[in-house]
C-alpha positions as a printed Julia matrix, in Angstrom:
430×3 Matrix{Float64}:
   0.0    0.0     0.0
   1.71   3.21   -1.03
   2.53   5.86    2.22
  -0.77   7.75    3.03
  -3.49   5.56    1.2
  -6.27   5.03    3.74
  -7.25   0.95    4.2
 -10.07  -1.11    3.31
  -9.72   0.48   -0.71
  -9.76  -2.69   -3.41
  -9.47  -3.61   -7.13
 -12.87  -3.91   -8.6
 -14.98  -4.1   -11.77
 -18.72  -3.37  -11.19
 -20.29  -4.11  -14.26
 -23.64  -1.5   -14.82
 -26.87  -3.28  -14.67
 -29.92  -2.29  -16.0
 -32.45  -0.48  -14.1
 -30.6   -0.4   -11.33
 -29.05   2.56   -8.61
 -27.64   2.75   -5.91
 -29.78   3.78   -2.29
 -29.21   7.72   -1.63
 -26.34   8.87    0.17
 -25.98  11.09    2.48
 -22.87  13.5     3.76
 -21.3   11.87    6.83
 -21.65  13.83   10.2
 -18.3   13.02   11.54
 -18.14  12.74   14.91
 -16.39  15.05   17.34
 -17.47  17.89   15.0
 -18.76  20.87   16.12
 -20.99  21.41   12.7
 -21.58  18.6    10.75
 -19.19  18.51    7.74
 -20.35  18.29    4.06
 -18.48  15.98    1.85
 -16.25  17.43   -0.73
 -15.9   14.81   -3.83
 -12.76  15.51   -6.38
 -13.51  14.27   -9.81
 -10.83  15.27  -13.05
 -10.61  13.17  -16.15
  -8.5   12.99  -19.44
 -11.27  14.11  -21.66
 -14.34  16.35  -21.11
 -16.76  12.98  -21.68
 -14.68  10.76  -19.35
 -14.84  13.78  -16.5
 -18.81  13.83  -17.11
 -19.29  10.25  -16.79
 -17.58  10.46  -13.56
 -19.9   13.27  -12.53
 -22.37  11.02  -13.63
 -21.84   8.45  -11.44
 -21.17  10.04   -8.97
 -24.58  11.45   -8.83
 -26.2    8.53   -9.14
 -25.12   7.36   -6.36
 -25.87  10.09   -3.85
 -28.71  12.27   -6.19
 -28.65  15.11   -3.78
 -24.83  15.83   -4.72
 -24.0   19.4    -5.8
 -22.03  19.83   -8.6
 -19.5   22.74   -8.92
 -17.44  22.52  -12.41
 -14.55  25.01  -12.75
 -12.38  25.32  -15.84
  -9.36  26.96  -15.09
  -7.52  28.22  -18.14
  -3.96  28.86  -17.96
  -2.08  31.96  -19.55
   1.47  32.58  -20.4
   1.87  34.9   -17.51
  -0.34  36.22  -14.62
  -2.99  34.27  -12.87
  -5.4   31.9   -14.38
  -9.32  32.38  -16.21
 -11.5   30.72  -13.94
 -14.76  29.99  -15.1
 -17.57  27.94  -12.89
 -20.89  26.76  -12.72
 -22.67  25.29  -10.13
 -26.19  23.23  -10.25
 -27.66  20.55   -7.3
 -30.73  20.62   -5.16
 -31.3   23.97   -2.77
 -28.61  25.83   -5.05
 -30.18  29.1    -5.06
 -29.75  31.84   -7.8
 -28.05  34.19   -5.39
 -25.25  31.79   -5.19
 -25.34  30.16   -8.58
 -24.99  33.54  -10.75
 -21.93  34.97   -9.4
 -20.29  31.36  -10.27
 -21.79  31.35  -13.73
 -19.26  34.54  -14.53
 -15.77  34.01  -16.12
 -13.21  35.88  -13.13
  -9.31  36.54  -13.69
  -7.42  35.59  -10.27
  -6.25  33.12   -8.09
  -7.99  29.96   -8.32
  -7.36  28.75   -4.83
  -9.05  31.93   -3.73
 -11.87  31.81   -6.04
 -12.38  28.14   -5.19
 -12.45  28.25   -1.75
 -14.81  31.5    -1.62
 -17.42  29.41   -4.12
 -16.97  26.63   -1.79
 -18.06  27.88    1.45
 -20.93  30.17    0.08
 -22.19  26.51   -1.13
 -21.89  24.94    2.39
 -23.44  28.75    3.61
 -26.19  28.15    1.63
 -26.91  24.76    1.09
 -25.81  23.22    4.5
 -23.63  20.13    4.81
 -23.88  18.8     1.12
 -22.13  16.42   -0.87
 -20.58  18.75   -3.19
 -19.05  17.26   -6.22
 -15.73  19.52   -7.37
 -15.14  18.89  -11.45
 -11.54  20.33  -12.08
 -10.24  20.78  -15.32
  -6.92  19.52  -17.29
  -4.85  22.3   -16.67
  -4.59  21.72  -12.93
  -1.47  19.84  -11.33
  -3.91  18.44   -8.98
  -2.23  17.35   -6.28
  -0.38  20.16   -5.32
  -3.14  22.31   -5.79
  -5.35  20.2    -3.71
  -2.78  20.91   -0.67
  -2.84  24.96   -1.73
  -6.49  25.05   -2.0
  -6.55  22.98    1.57
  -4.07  24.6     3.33
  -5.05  26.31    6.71
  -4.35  30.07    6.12
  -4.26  33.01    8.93
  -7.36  34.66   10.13
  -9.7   32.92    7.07
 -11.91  29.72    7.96
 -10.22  26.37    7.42
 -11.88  24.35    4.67
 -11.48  21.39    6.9
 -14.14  23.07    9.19
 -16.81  22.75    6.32
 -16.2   19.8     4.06
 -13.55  16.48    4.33
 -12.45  15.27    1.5
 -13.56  12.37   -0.17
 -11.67  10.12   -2.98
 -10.22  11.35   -5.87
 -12.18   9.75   -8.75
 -10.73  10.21  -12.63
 -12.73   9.38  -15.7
 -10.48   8.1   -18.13
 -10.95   7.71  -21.94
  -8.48   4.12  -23.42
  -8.31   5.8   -26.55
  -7.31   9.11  -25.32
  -4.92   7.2   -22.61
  -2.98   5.12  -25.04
  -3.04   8.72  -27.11
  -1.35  10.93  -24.19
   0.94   7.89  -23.37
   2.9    8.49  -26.59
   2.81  12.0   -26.73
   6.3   13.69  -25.74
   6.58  15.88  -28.53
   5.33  19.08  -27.14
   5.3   20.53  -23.59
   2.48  22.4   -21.56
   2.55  24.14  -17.85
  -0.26  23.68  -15.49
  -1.35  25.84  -12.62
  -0.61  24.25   -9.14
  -2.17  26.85   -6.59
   0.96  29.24   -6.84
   2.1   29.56  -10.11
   2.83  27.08  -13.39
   4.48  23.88  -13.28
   7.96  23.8   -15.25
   6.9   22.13  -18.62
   4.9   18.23  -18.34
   4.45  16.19  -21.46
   0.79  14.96  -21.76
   2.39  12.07  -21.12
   3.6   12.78  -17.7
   0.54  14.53  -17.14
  -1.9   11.57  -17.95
   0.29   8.68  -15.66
   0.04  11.62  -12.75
  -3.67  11.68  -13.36
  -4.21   7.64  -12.93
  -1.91   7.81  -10.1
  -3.43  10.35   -7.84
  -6.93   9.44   -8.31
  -8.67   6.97   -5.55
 -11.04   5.45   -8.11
 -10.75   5.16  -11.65
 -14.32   5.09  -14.01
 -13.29   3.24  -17.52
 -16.33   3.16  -20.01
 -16.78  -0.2   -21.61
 -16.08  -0.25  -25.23
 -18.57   0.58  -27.64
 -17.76  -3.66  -29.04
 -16.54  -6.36  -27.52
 -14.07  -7.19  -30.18
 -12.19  -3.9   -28.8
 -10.12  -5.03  -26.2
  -8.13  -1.76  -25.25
 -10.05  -0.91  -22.37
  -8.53  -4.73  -20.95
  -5.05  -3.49  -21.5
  -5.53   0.14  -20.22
  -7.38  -1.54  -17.0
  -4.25  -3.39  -16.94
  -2.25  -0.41  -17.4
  -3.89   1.37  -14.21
  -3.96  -1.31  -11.72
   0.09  -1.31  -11.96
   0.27   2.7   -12.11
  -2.09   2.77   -9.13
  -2.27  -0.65   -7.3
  -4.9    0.52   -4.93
  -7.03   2.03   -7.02
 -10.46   1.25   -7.34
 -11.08   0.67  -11.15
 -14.83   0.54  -11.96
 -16.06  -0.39  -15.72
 -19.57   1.2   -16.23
 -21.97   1.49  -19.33
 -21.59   5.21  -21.24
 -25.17   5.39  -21.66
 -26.73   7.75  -19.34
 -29.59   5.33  -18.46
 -27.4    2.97  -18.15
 -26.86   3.54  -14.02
 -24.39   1.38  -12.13
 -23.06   0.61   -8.62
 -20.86   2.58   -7.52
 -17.99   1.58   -4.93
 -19.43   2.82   -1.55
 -15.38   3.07   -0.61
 -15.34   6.21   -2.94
 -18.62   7.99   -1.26
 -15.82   7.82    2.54
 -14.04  10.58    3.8
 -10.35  10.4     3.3
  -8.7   10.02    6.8
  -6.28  12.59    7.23
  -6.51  13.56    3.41
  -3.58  16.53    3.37
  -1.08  14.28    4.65
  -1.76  12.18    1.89
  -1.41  14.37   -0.84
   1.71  15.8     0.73
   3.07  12.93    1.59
   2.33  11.82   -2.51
   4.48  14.97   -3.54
   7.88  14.03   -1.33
  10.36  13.43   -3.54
  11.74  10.47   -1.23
   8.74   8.15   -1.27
   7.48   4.35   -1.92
   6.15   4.23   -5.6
   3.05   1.21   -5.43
   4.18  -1.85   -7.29
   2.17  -5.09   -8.47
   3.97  -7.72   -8.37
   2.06  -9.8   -10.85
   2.01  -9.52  -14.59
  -1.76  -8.56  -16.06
  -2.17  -8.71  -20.01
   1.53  -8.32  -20.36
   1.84  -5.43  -18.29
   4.68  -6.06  -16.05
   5.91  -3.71  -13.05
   9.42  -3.88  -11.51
  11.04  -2.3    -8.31
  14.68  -1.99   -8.34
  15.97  -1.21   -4.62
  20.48  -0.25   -3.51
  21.86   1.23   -0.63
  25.08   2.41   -2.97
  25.61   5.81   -4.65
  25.41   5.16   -8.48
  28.08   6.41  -10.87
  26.23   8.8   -13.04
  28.51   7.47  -16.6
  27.88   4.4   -16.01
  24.44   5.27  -15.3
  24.24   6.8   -18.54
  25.43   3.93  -20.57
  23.03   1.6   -18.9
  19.74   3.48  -19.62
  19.19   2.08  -23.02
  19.21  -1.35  -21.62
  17.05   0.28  -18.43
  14.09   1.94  -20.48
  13.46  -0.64  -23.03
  10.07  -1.14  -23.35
   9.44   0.69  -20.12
   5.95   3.29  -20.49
   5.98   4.76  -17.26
   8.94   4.78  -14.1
   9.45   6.73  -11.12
  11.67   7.31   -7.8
  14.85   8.89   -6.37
  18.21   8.11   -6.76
  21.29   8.86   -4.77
  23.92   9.44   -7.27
  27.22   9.92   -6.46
  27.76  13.26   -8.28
  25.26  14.92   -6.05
  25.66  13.43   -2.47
  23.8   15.95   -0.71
  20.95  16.0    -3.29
  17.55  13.74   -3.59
  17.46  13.49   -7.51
  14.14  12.28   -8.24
  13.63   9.88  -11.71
  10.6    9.56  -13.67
   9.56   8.94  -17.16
   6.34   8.88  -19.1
   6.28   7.15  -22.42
   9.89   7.49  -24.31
  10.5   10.83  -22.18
  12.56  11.14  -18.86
  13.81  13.51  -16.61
  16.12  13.75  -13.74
  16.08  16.43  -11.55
  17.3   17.6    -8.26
  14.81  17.71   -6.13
  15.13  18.87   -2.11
  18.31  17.22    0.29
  18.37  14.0     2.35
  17.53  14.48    5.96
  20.55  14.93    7.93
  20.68  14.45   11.83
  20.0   17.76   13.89
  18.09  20.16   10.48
  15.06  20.41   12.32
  13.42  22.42   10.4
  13.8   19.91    7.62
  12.31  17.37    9.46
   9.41  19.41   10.53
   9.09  20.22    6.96
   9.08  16.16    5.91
   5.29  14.36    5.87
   4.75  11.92    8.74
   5.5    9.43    5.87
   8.72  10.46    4.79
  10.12  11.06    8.21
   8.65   7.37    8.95
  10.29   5.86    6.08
  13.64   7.54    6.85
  13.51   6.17   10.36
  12.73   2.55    8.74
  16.03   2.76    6.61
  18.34   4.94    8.32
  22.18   3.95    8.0
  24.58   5.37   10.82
  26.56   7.03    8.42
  24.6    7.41    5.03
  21.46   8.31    6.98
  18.47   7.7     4.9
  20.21   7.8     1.66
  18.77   5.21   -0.79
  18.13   4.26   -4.84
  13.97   3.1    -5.45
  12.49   2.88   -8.56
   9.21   1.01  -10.28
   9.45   0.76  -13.7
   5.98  -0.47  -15.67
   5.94  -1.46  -18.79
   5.16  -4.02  -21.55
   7.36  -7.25  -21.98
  10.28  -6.08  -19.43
  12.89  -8.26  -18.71
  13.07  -7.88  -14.56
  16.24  -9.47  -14.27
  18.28  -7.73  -17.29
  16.7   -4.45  -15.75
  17.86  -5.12  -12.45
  21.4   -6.16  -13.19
  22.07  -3.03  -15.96
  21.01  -0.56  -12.47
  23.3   -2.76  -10.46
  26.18  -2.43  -12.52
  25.85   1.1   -12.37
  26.17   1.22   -8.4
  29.76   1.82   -6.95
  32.3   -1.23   -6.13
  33.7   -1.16   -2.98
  37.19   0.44   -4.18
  34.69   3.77   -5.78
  32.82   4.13   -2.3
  36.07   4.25   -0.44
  37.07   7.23   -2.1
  34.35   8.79    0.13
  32.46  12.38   -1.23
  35.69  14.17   -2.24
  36.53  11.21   -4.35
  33.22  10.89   -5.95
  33.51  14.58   -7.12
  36.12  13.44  -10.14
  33.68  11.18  -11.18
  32.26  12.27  -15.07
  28.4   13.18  -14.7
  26.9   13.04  -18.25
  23.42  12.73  -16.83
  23.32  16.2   -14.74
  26.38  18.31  -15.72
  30.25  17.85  -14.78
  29.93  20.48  -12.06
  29.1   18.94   -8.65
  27.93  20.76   -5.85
């Protein structure tokens, strides 16, 4: 289970059936609250259609759901167009026409503000949040959550429920293989450095809770198989449900995606650490195969470079962190998406006595440095899951082992390590 994901989620296909929908649901009233909380559904998708069908399931399943869609449009500079609409039982005019207009500004802002005039106005409700593709979602789910000075916690009003995606197979396999071109979404703050659709479609499967996947329009098409496949090794604990794309066509829906999310912030925090524990399935589904590769040895970064031909083959989608022996001091994080991939510094290992960098860690990451800390390396570590079609686990493993230092390189200690050549992130260490 990957750090954060709350228990009791599983795999599973619910077939629609005819005629059929699931009882009314109603918002939980948590206990030990004050006010009882509404219940604050995410839904994104990879296509307009796919996000809808979520919606629409959603709202089968708990009719009295108000939805809030917001398209947030990203410019070159400057904040964001945010446009919104709003519609649900005891949605009155007073609050639906100001989120009917097109505003320029911060989106977190603008969000929040349309969120608690809904909980003002209609009470605790299970209010369904549509985001658009332009979002980074995660990290904008911890802006737009974040506890802020003197304004009123969202936390107070709503807690968060599962993260459900609609996702189009066609338009999957589609984004998979697109590297050519580059886009930057809006994360709360500002835009993202530049994400292939690629990267931007495997971080979409592997933040969402539940995943909706329309049956194909024939039985002969067996892509939606082999995406399903796909997203069970992106996501292991993801809920993947199949349903019917006809709107009469209503069917059950997972009652584990209708929960609050315990402790939901640390989740998506602890989702964006750079040192983390990507999900793996062990098993191999329609030829989809995922592999972890695990060291406790800096890696030379030339022979690193030489290897990654041998490493990527046939690999669609791979993530983790690396120590590499060129930048001792530095997490470098690893992931790929389709035939791109990027390394990048990202953040420093946590060193013995930086408080504040502990404080700053996620419950999860200072949990897993306490599981692998080394008396003199501290929690310095290699981890990475490759998926993919048709890899070879054992030639993978062994061209990332041969990479690692021999005992005569790690001698040499940091001041040796410096001479080494660094192809992969520039000859100048820091």
């Amino acid at each position: 289970m990957a750090p954060g994901r709350h228990a009791g989620r599983r795999h599973a296909s619910a077939p629609a059936a005819r005629g059929t929908r699931a009882p009314p649901h109603r918002p939980p009233q948590l206990t030990g609250s004050p006010v009882p909380k509404g219940l604050l559904s995410i839904v994104i998708g990879n296509t307009p259609a796919a996000r809808g069908l979520a919606v629409d399931q959603l709202v089968g399943a708990a009719p009295r759901a108000v939805v809030l869609a917001a398209s947030i449009h990203c410019r070159d500079t400057g904040y964001p167009v945010v446009q919104r609409f709003v519609t649900g039982p005891g949605v009155s005019q007073s609050v639906s026409q100001p989120m009917s207009r097109v505003a320029t500004g911060d989106s977190v802002v603008i969000l929040r503000q349309d969120l608690l005039a809904i909980r003002r106005t209609v009470g605790p409700p299970h209010l369904v949040l549509a985001l658009s593709d332009e979002l980074d979602l995660l990290p904008f789910l911890v802006e737009l959550w974040r506890p802020r000075t003197g304004a009123s916690a969202l936390s107070d009003h709503y807690a968060p429920a599962p993260i459900v995606a609609g996702l189009d197979p066609v338009a999957f396999l589609a984004e998979l293989g697109c590297v050519h071109r580059a886009v930057r979404l809006w994360d709360g703050t500002d835009h993202t450095s530049p994400l292939t659709p690629a990267e931007i479609a495997a971080r979409r499967v592997e933040a969402a809770h539940g995943v909706i996947v329309p049956f194909p329009p024939s039985p002969a098409d067996r892509r939606t198989d082999g995406v399903a496949a796909l997203v069970h090794h992106l996501n292991p604990s993801a809920t993947v449900v199949h349903v019917e794309q006809r709107p009469q066509m209503a069917g059950e829906f997972p009652p584990s995606l209708l929960r609050p999310v315990p402790d939901a912030l640390e989740e998506w925090r602890a989702l964006l650490e750079p040192v983390t524990v990507a999900p793996s399935r062990p098993v191999t589904d329609l030829g989809v195969t995922s592999v972890v590769w695990r060291a406790r040895r800096p890696l030379h970064p030339e022979r690193l470079a030489d290897a990654l031909p041998t490493v990527m083959a046939g690999v669609l989608r791979s993530r983790g962190h690396l120590w590499l022996s060129s930048r001792p001091a530095s997490v470098v994080t690893w992931r790929s998406a389709g035939p791109h991939m990027e390394l990048h510094e990202t953040g420093r290992w946590l060193e013995p006595g930086d408080d504040s960098a502990w404080r700053g860690a996620s419950p999860q990451r200072r949990t897993l440095a306490s599981w692998f800390w080394h008396d003199y390396y501290g929690e310095r570590r290699n981890a990475l899951t490759f998926t993919g079609a048709g890899l070879d686990p054992d030639r993978l493993r062994s061209a990332l082992d041969a990479a690692l230092l021999d005992d005569r390189e790690l001698s040499l200690g940091w001041d040796g390590w410096a001479a080494f050549p660094d192809p992969l992130l520039g000859d100048v260490p820091l």
